[in-house]
C-alpha positions, 0 to 999 in steps of 0.5 A, spaced: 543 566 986 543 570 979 549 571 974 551 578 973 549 581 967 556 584 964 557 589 958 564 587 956 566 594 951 572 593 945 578 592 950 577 586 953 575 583 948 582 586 945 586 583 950 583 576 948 590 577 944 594 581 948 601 578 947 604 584 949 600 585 955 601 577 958 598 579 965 592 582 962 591 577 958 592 572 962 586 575 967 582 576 960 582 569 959 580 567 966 574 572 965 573 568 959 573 561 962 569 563 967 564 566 962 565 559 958 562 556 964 556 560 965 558 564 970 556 570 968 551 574 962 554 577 957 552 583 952 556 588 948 552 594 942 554 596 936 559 599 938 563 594 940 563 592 932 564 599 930 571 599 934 573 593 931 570 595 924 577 600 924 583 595 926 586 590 921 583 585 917 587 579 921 585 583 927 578 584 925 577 576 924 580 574 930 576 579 934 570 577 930 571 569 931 571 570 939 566 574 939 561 569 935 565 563 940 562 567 946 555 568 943 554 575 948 547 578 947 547 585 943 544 591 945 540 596 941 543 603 941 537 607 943 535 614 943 536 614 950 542 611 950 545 616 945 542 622 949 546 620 956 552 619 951 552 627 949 550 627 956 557 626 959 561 629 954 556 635 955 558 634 963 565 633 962 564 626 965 568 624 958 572 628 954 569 629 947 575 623 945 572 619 948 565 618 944 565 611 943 566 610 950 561 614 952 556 609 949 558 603 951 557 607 959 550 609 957 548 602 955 550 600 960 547 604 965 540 604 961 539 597 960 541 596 966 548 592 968 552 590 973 558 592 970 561 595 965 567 591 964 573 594 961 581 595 960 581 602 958 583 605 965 584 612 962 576 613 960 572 607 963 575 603 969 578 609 973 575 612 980 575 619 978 571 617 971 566 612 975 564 618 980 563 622 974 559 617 970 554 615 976 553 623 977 551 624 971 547 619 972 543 620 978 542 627 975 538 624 969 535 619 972 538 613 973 539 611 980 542 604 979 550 605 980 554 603 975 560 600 977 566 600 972 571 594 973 577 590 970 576 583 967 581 582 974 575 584 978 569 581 977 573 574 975 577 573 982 575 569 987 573 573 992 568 577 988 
């Protein structure tokens, strides 16, 4: 059986050192052992960088160092990538607030995933928002489902 190929956006790679959020975090690094142990394919894009880029120095370290420990392939930001991007903010899939987010569900979707992993349950993991993004989607082409889940999802046993 082949391993998934998941896009792992900004958030979970924040809850990695969420002590504020103990469930989360400790679904995080069950994901993440679970990564460790070559069950799953990881990649992230330049935005994943860019979002960090706006956190604390000692945040930024942090993020960056286990980024580099878990060694996910990047994916370029391609023009087609940018185009649906616009797309579903145009669509009101996502609201104009949520560019980043925006991108990380198109490169997803253009090159493809699995899954777009993500702890962000307002913009990204989110029935409404799921349904919005694939129906955009469909209308641009892409007819693979992109599915939208939480680290919790994708790393449970049953799944």
């Amino acid at each position: 059986m082949r391993k998934l190929k998941l896009y792992l956006e900004t958030s979970v790679w924040n809850f990695y050192f969420a002590d504020d959020a103990p469930e989360k975090q400790e679904a995080t690094l069950e994901f993440f052992e679970k990564v460790q142990h070559g069950e799953f394919d990881i990649y992230i894009s330049q935005i994943v960088f860019d979002e960090i880029g706006r956190a604390s120095e000692t945040k930024q370290e942090q993020l960056e160092h286990v980024i580099e420990r878990f060694h996910p392939h990047e994916l370029d930001i391609t023009e087609d990538v940018l185009t649906l991007s616009e797309k579903y903010i145009a669509e009101l899939a996502l609201p104009i607030r949520a560019l980043d987010d925006s991108i990380h569900a198109a490169v997803s979707t253009v090159y493809e995933m699995d899954a777009l992993i993500s702890w962000n349950l307002k913009h990204l993991a989110n029935l409404r928002r799921k349904e919005r993004i694939n129906g955009v989607n469909l209308l641009e082409g892409y007819s693979k489902r992109l599915d939208i889940v939480t680290p919790m999802e994708v790393s449970s046993d049953g799944v």
